[in-house]
C-alpha positions in Angstrom: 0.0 0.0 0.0 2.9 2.4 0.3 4.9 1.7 -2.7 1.0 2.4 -4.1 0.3 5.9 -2.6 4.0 6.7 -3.4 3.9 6.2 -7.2 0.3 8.1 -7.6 2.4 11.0 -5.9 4.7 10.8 -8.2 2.8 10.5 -11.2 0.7 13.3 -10.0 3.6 15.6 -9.9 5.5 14.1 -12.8 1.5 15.4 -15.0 1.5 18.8 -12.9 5.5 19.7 -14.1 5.0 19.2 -17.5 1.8 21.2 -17.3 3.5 23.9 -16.7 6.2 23.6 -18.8 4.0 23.5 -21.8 2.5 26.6 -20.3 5.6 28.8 -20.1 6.2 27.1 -23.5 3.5 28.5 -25.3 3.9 32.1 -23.7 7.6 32.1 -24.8 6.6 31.3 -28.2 3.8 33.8 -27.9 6.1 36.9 -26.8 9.0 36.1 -29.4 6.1 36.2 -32.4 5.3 39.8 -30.8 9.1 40.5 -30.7 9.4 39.2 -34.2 6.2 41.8 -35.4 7.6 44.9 -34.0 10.9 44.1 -35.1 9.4 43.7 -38.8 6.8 46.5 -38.3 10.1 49.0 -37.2 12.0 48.0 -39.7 9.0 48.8 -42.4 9.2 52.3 -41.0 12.6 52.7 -41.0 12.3 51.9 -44.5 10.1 53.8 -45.8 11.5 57.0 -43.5 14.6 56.5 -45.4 12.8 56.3 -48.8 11.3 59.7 -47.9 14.4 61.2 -47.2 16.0 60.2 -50.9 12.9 61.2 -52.5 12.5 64.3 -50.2 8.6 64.5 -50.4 5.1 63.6 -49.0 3.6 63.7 -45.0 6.2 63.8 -42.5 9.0 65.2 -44.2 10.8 66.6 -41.6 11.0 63.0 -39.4 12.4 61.9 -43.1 15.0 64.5 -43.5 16.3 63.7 -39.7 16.5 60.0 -40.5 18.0 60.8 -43.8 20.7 62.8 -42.1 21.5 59.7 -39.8 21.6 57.4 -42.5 24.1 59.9 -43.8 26.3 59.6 -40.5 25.0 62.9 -38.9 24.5 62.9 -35.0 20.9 61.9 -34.2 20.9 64.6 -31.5 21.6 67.6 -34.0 19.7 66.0 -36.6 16.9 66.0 -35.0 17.7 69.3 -33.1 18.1 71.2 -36.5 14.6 69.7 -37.7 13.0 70.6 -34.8 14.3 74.1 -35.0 13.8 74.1 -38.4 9.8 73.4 -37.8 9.6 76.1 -35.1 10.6 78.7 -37.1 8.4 78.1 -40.1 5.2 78.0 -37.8 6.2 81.2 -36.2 6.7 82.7 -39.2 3.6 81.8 -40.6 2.0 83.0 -37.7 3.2 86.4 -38.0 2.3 86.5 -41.5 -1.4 85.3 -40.7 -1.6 88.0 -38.4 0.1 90.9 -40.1 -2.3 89.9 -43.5 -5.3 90.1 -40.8 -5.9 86.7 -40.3 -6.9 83.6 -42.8 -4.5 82.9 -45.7 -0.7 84.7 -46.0 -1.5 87.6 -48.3 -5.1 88.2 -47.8 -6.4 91.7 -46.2 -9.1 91.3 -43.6 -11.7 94.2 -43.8 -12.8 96.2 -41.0 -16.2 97.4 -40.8 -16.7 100.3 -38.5 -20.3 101.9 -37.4 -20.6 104.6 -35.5 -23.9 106.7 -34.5 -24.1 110.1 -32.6 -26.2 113.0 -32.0 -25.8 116.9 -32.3 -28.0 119.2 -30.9 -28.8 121.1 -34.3 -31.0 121.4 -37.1 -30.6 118.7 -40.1 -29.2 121.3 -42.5 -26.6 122.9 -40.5 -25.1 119.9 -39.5 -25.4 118.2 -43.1 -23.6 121.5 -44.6 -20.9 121.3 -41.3 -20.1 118.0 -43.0 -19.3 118.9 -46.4 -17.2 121.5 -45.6 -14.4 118.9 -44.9 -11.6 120.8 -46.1 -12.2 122.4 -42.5 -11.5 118.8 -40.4 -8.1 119.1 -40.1 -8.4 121.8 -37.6 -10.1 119.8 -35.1 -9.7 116.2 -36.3 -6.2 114.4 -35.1 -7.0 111.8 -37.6 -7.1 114.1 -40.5 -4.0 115.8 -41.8 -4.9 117.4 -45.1 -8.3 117.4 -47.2 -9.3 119.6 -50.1 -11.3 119.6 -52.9 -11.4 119.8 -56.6 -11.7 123.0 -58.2 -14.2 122.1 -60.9 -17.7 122.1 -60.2 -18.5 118.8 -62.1 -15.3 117.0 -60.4 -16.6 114.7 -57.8 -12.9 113.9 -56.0 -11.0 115.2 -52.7 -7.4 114.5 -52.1 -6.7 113.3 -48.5 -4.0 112.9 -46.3 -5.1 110.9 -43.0 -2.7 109.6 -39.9 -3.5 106.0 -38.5 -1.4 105.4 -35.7 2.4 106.6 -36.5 1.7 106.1 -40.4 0.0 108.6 -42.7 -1.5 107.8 -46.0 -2.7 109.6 -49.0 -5.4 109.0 -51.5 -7.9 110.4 -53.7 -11.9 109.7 -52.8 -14.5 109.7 -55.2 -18.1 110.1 -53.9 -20.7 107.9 -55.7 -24.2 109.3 -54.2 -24.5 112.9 -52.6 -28.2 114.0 -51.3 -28.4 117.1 -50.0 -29.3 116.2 -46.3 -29.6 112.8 -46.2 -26.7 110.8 -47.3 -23.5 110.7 -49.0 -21.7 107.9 -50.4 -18.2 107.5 -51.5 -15.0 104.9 -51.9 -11.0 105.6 -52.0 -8.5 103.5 -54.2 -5.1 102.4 -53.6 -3.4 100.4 -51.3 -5.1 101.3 -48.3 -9.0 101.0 -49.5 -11.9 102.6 -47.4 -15.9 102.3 -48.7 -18.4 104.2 -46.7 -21.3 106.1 -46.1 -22.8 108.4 -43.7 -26.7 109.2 -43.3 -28.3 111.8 -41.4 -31.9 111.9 -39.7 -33.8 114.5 -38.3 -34.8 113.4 -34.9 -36.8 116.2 -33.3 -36.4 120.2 -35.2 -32.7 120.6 -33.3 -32.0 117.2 -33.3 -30.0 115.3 -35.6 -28.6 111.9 -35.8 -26.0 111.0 -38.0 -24.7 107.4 -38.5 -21.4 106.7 -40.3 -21.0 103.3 -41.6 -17.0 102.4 -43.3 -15.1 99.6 -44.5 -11.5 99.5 -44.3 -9.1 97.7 -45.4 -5.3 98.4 -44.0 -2.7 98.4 -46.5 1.4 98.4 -45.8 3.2 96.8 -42.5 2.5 99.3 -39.8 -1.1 99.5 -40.5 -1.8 95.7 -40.5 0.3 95.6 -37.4 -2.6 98.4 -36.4 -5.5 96.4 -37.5 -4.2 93.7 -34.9 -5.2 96.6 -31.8 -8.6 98.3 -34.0 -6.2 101.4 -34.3 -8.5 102.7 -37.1 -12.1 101.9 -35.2 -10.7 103.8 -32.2 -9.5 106.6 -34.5 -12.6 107.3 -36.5 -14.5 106.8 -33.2 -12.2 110.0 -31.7 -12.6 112.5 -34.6 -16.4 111.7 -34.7 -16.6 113.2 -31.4 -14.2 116.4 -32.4 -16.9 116.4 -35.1 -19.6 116.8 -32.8 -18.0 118.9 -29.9 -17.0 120.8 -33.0 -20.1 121.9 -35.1 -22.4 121.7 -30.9 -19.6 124.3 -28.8 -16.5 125.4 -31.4 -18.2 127.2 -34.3 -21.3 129.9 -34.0 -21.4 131.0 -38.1 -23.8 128.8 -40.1 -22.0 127.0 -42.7 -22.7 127.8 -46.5 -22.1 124.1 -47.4 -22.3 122.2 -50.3 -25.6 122.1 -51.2 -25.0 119.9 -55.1 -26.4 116.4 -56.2 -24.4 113.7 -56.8 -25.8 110.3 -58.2 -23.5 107.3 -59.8 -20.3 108.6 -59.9 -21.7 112.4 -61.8 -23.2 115.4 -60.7 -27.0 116.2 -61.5 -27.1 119.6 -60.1 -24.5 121.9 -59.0 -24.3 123.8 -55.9 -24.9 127.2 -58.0 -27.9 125.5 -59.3 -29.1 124.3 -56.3 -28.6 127.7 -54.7 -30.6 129.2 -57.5 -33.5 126.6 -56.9 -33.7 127.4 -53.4 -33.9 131.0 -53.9 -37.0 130.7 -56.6 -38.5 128.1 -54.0 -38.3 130.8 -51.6 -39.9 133.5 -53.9 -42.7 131.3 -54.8 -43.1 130.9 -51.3 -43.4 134.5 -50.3 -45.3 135.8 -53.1 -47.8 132.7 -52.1 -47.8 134.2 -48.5 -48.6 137.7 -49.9 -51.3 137.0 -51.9 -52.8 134.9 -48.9 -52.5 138.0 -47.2 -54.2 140.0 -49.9 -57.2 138.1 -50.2 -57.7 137.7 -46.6 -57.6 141.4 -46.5 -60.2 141.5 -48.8 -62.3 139.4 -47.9 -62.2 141.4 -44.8 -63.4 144.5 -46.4 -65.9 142.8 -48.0 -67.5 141.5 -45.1 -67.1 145.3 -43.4 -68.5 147.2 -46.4 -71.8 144.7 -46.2 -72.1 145.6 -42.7 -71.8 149.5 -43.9 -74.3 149.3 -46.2 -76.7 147.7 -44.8 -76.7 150.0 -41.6 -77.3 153.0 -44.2 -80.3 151.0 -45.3 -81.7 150.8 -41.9 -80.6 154.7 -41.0 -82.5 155.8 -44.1 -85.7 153.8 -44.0 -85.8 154.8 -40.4 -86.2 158.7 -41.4 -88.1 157.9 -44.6 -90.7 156.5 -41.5 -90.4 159.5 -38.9 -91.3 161.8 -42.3 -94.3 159.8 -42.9 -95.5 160.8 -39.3 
């Protein structure tokens, strides 16, 4: 019975040992065919890293052109150091173009639209005529350095000379649409490129609201760098109000103004011409007046000479009757 119990021992362990050896087996075999894969898979990389840096092209370039400078005998430190360096500064450099061009694509100007609205205690016409006396800005707009306009009546340009920040630029504007007292229209060409329009409303009889509405696009390095900061928002925004501390407190004559029609681009009617139609308008209007007066008057008398004669009709039937008696 011994001997018996003995050799099941032993068989039991002799069943258990090589259990476990197939076990470790199979893991071993297991973890070399993962070994073997990654050695394969890094070696298809490596490969194809050095085909990209022969051929110089396609996605991941810059790993290719470190690997290519190994391959080479470079050090892998400074080959991968210079690439590195290499990718930092085109990204910062694109940056600072994306920026200085306003944003998007390198090369592309980003507009900014500026809309400003403000109030000045005066009648629509004065400050309408205020406005188109612009050769008079410079003397109380920071913004403005120079503007004048064309000598001939049927030109419908202005040469102008405005500081944005610690540049100045000069261009000529062209107004498109001009009505007398309600809007006026115009555009500028050249590198730096403004569109706008400003519109004015009558509010209450000295009340006036006038609402200026430009697009602007920056042209040349210092006024992109500008753009970044709104310089030209806050610069419009800060003559608008010399405007209107201006035409409100600074100046008590009433501004002749420039009272001509402008439509597409031409001028309809002069300022001479418009004078001359305000001027019959008003003649109409007082000869109407006068001859309303007159046939009031009239019509006055009328009624007093009825009232006249027919008291001297009474008065003289009354004696015809104290005869009769």
């Amino acid at each position: 019975m011994p001997d018996t119990k003995s050799k099941a021992e032993s068989g039991s362990s002799t069943d258990g040992g090589s259990g476990l050896d197939r076990v470790r087996e199979e893991l071993t075999n297991y973890l070399m065919a993962k070994a073997g894969n990654l050695v394969t898979s890094a070696g298809k990389k490596t490969g194809e890293f050095a085909q990209k840096a022969v051929t110089g092209g396609g996605d991941g370039s810059g790993v290719a052109d470190s690997m290519g400078k190994v391959l080479k005998g470079e050090s892998p430190a400074k080959a991968i150091g210079g690439q590195m360096a290499k990718t930092v500064k085109d990204k910062t450099v694109g940056k600072v173009q994306e920026l200085f061009s306003g944003g998007g694509k390198a090369g592309e100007k980003k507009v900014t639209n500026i809309v400003e609205a403000f109030d000045v205690g005066l009648p629509l016409r004065r400050v309408y005529d205020h406005w188109t006396e612009f050769e008079e800005f410079s003397g109380f707009m920071k913004g403005v350095v120079e503007a004048s306009r064309s000598d001939e009546e049927e030109d419908v340009t202005s040469k102008w000379t405005v500081k944005v920040g610690p540049s100045k630029r000069s261009w000529e504007a062209t107004v498109l649409e001009q009505v007398p007292d309600k809007r006026i229209v115009w555009e500028t060409k050249g590198e730096t490129k403004t569109h706008g329009a400003v519109s004015f409303h009558e509010l209450a009889p000295s009340l006036t609201r006038v609402v200026v509405v430009v697009e602007y696009t920056p042209g040349g390095f210092l006024e992109k760098t500008g753009n970044l900061w709104r310089a030209q928002g806050r610069r419009l925004r800060l003559d608008l109000k010399h405007f209107q501390r201006y035409v409100t407190l600074g100046v008590q004559e009433v501004p002749e103004g420039w009272r001509g029609e402008i439509r597409e681009g031409e001028v309809v009617r002069t300022h001479e011409d418009a004078l001359a139609q305000e001027e019959e308008e008003e003649r109409e209007d007082e000869k109407g007046e006068f001859e309303d007066e007159e046939e009031d008057g009239n019509a006055d008398e009328g009624e007093g000479g009825d009232e006249y004669e027919g008291d001297e009709d009474g008065e003289y039937e009354e004696e015809e009757d104290e005869e009769t008696r």
